[in-house]
N, C-alpha and C positions, 0 to 999 in steps of 0.2 A: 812464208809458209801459211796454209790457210786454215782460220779455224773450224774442225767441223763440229764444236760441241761439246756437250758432255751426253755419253755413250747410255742409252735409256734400258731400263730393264720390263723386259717382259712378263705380266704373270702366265705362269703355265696350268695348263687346265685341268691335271691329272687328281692334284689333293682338293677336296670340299668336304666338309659334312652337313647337314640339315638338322634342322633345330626347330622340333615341332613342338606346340604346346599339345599334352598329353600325352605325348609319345616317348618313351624313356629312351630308344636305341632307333636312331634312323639313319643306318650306314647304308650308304648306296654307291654303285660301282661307275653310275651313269646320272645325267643330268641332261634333257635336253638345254639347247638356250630360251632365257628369257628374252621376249620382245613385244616392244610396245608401237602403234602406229595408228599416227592422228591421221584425222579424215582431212582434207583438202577442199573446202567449202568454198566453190567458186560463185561469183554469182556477176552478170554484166547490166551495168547500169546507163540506163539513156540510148539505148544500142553502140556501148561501147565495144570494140575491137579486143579491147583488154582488159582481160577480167578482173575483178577483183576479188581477192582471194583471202583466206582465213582458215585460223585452224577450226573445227569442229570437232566430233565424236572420237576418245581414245577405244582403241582395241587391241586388249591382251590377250595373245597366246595362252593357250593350259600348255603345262610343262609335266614332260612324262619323267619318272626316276623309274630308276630299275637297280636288282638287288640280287644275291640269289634268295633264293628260298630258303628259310629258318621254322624251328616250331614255333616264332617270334609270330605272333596275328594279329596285333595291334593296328595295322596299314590295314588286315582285310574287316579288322572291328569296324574303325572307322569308316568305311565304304560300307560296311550293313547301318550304322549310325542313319545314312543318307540316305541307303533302302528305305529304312521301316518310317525317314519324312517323308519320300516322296510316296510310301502306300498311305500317305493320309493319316497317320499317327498323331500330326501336326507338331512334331518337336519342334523349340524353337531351335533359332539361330547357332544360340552358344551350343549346343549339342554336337553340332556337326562342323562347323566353320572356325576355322583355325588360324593361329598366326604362326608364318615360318620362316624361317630364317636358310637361306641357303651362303654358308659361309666359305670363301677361297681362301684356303691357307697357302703358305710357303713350306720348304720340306722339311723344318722345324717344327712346324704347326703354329705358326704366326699367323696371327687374320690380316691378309690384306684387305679384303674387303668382302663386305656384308650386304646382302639382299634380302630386306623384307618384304616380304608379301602377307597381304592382309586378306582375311576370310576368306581364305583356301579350304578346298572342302574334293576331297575323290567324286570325278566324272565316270572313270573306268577302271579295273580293278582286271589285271590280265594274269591268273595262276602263275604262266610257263607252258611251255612243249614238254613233251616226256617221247627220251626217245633210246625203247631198248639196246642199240647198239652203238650209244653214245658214253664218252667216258665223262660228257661237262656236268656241269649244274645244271639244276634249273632257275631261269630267271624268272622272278616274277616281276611286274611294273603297274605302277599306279600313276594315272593322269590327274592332276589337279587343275581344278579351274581356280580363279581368284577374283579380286575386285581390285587390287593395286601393288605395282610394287617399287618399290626404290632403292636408291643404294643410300643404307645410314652410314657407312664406313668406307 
C-alpha cells in the first residue's frame, strides 16, 4: 500500500483583522492580496548568448481594505493627515505613516499568521456608492501604499 502522507491543512481566507497603530477599531470585510516582485536585472557580458541575470529593484503592491461605512472616521482622519502633508504643511513622517499588521486567524480566532507592513500611509480614500433603491451598505475602501512587508508569524 502506498504512502501518501500526512494530509496538509489549508488556511481559509474569510477571518483577518488589522492592527493599525492609532487606530482603535479596523474591522474590514475585505483585504486585497499582498504582493511583492523583484526586478530581473539581466545584463550580457563579452557578447554573451546568455545572460546574466540578478535580482534588482523590489515592487509592492498598495493593498486596498474595505468596510462598510460607520460614524467610525478615523481611516478618513488619517487620509486628511496625508492631505494637509502633501498641501505643504510639511508634517513629518510619524504624522501620517503607520505600522500595520494584517493578521489570518482560524475560526477560533487563533493567529495563524501575521503580516507586517511598515510605513503605510492612505493613497485613496473612496466614501461608497449610494444608491436609492438599494437595500446593502455602503462600502467604503482605503488603499494603502507601504515601504515593506513580511510575514513575523
Amino acid at each position: 500500500m502506498a504512502i501518501i502522507g500526512n494530509p496538509r491543512s489549508f488556511h481559509k481566507r474569510f477571518r483577518f483583522v488589522v492592527e493599525a497603530d492609532s487606530i482603535s477599531h479596523a474591522g474590514f470585510q475585505k483585504c486585497s492580496e499582498l504582493s511583492v516582485e523583484v526586478a530581473n536585472v539581466q545584463y550580457f557580458e563579452g557578447g554573451s548568448l546568455i545572460p546574466n541575470k540578478s535580482p534588482g529593484r523590489l515592487t509592492f503592491s498598495d493593498v486596498t481594505l474595505e468596510r462598510g461605512a460607520t460614524q467610525d472616521h478615523q481611516l478618513f482622519d488619517w487620509f486628511q493627515d496625508v492631505v494637509h502633508t502633501a498641501s505643504g504643511l510639511g508634517l513629518p513622517d510619524s504624522l501620517y505613516k503607520r505600522n500595520l499588521d494584517i493578521v489570518q486567524q482560524d475560526r477560533d480566532g487563533t493567529t495563524l499568521r501575521r503580516w507586517s507592513l511598515s510605513r503605510a500611509w492612505p493613497v485613496k480614500f473612496v466614501a461608497g456608492e449610494w444608491d436609492n433603491e438599494s437595500d446593502e451598505n455602503v462600502i467604503e475602501s482605503v488603499t494603502l501604499t507601504y515601504d515593506f512587508f513580511e510575514l513575523t508569524r
